[in-house]
N, C-alpha and C positions, 0 to 999 in steps of 0.2 A: 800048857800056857794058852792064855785066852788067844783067840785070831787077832793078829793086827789089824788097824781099825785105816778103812781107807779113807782118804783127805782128800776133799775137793778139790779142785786148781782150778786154775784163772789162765786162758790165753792171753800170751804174749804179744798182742796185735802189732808192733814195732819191732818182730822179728819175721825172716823170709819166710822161715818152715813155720810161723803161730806156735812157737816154744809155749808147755805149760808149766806152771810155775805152782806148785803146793801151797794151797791158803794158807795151811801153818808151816812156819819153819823152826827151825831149832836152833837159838841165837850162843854166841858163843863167847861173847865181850868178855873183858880181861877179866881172870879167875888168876893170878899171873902165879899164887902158890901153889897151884891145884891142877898139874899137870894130867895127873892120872884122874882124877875126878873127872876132866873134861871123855877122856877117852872111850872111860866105862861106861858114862852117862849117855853118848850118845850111841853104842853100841845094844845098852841098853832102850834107847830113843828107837832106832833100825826095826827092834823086836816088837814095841808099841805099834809103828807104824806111820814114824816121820818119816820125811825122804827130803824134805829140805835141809839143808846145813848152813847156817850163814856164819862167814868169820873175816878174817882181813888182816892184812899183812902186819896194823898197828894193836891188833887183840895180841899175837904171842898165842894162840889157840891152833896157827895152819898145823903143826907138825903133831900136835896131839888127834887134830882132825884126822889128820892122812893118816894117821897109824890105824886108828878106831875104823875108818872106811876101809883099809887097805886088809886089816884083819876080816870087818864082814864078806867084804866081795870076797875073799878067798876061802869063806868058809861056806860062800854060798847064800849065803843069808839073803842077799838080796844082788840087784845085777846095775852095772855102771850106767846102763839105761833108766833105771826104775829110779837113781840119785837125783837131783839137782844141789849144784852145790856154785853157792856164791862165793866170792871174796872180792876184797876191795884194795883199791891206789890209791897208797898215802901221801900225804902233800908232801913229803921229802922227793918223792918219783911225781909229783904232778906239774913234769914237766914233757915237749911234745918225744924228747931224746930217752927219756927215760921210761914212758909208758909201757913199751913190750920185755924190755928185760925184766922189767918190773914183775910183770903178770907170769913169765918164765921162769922167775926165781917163788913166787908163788906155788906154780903147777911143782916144781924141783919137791918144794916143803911138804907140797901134801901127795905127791905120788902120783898124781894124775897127768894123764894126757892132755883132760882138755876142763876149760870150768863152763858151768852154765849160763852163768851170770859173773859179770865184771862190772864193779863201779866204782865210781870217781868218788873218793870217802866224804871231801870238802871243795866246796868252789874257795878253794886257797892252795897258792903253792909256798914252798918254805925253802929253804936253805938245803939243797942237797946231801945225802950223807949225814945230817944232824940231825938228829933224834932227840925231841924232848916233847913230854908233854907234863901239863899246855904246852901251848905251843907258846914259845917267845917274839914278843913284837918285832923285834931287830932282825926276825929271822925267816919275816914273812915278803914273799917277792909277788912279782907283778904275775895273773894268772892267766896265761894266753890260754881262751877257755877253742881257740880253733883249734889251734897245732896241736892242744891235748888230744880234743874230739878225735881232730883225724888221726892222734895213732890208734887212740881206745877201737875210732872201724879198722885199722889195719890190723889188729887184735883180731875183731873178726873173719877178715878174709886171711889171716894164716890158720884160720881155724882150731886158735888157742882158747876161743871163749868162743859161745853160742849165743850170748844175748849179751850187750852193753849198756849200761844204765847210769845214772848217777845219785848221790845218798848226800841230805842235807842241805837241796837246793830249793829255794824258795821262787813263789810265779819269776819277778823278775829276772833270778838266774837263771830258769827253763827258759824264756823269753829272749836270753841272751841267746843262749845254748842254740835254741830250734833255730836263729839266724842264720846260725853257719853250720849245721848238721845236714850230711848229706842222708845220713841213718838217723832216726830218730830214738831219743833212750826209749828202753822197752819198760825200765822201772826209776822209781824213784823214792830211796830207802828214807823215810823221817820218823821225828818223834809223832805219836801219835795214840793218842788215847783219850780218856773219859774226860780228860781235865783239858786236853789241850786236840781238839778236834778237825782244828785242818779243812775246815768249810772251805773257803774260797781255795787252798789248795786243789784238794780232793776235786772241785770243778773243773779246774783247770787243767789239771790230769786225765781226768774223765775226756774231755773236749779234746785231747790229742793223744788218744790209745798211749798215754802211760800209766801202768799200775802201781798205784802206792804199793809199798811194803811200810807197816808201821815198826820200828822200833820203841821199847820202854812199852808196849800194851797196858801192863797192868801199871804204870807210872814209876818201876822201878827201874835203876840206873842212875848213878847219881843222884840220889835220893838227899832232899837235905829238909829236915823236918818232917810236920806229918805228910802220909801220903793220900791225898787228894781223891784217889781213885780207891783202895782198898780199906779207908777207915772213914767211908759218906755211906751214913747212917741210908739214907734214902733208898742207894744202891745196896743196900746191906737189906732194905725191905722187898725191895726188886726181887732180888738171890732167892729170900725165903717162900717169896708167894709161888714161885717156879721150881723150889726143892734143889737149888745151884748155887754155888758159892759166887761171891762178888766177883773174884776173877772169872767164872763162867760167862758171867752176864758180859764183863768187860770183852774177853772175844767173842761171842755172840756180836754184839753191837758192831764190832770191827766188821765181820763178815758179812752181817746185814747191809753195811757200805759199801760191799761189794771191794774190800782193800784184801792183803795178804797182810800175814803179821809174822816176826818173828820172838818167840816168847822164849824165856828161859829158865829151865827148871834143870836142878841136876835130879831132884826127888824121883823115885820112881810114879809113887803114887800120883803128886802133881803133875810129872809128864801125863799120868793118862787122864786126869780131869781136864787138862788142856783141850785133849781133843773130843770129848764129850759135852759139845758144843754144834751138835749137824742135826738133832731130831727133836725139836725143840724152837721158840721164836717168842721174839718179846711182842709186847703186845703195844698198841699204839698211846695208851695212857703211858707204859714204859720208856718209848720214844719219846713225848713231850717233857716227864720228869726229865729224860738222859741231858734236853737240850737245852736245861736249866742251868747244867753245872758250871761253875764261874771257872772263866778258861785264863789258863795263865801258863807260859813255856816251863817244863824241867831242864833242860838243854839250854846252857848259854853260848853255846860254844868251843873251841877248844883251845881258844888261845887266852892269855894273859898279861893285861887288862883285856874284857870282851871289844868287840869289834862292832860300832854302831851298825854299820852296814852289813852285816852276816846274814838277816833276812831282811826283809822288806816293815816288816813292825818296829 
């Protein structure tokens, strides 16, 4: 078998120890038939040369994860050091009482001790105990984003999680956040790709040591019509002049931003064009076409009807 292919990573600057976090990770969103599929795929992923996992208490993926990791580390394959592995707090728990049990019944699912990364999935809290998605309007409560914060850092100092971060939060709810954050988030998981680019985010993150993670890279995930990203003819010219497929070009460009991304392939082969993305650079006629492309969100949201105020657009 060819050597696993080593992945760059990004300091964590909003952590004590500067935690590094793998530019690519290996996303895990609901497959909700395909238990075994997730398992194989990423143990198969272990052997390429991922070491990020990203999943979350409302994918349904922790316990296929945990089996998949709990099989390599025991076979050696790789060491709980060499892991990073995220998950996330879903608005049923994004309350200040429910935050540690939460992340504890998490660690239970996937067999771990501890997680790398923890975050807050929505700046929304819901109805405890009630599970639906979307989310229903009548079930959505008021979100005291302090009393969350401060269990997410007592997360920290019981040393259940090593970085704290939050996913789907736009400038103004980072803006909210950093008022009352004694620990600042180390990340901040969003949608992010060719079509919908995250300028003024991506500044604002930059400006306070938080690292994007993009989610949907190649604009897949709730996909509704064409896709934006992998079927523009222009980036299809891109790809060919550099001998790379559209999706290459698409994480290339991520990483040139200097973001993480987590992508998702169960393919074998696609896993590893993923990461053959490091020896290689687009070139600056490539950068003005990329900053052409008409931006418009894939992501509305999770609840139902969408919520005006969910980002700041």
């Amino acid at each position: 078998m060819a050597a696993a292919i080593e992945i760059p990573t990004r300091v964590l600057t909003n952590t004590s120890d500067q935690l590094k976090i793998p530019v690519i990770g290996m996303g895990s969103a609901p497959d909700f038939t395909c238990k075994k599929g997730t398992r194989d795929a990423i143990i198969e992923a272990i052997k390429q040369g991922y070491r990020h996992f990203d999943t979350a208490a409302a994918y349904g993926s922790e316990q296929a994860l945990g089996e998949a990791l709990k099989e390599t580390l025991d076979l050696g394959l790789v060491s709980r050091e060499e892991l990073f592995v995220t998950s996330k707090l879903w608005v049923t728990e994004n309350h200040p009482h429910l935050v540690v049990p939460a992340l504890q019944k998490s660690l239970k699912t996937l067999q771990l001790e501890y997680l790398d990364l923890y975050l807050i999935h929505w700046p929304l809290s819901s109805t405890p105990g009630k599970f639906s998605f979307p989310i229903a309007m009548e079930d959505l409560l008021p979100f005291d984003v302090k009393g969350v914060w401060e269990s997410m850092e007592e997360c920290l100092k019981l040393g259940l999680t090593k970085a704290i971060g939050v996913s789907n939060f736009s400038v103004k709810k980072l803006q909210n956040l950093l008022s009352v954050a004694n620990i600042l988030p180390a990340v901040n998981q969003v949608e992010m790709n060719l079509a919908w680019q995250q300028k003024e985010l991506r500044e604002f993150c930059n400006a306070n040591g938080i690292v994007l993670t993009a989610f949907s890279p190649l604009r897949k995930g709730g996909s509704r019509g064409p896709n934006e990203v992998m079927e523009n003819d222009m980036l299809k010219e891109i790809a060919e002049a550099h001998g790379k497929t559209i999706a290459q070009v698409s994480l290339r460009w991520l990483y040139e931003q200097g973001v993480t991304f987590a992508a998702k392939s169960y393919d074998k082969d696609r896993m590893n064009q993923d990461l053959q993305i490091f020896d290689w650079a687009l070139t600056k006629e490539d950068l003005e076409k990329i900053d052409q492309i008409k931006q418009n969100r894939l992501i509305p949201g999770p609840t139902k009807p969408q919520l005006n105020d969910l980002y700041d657009d």
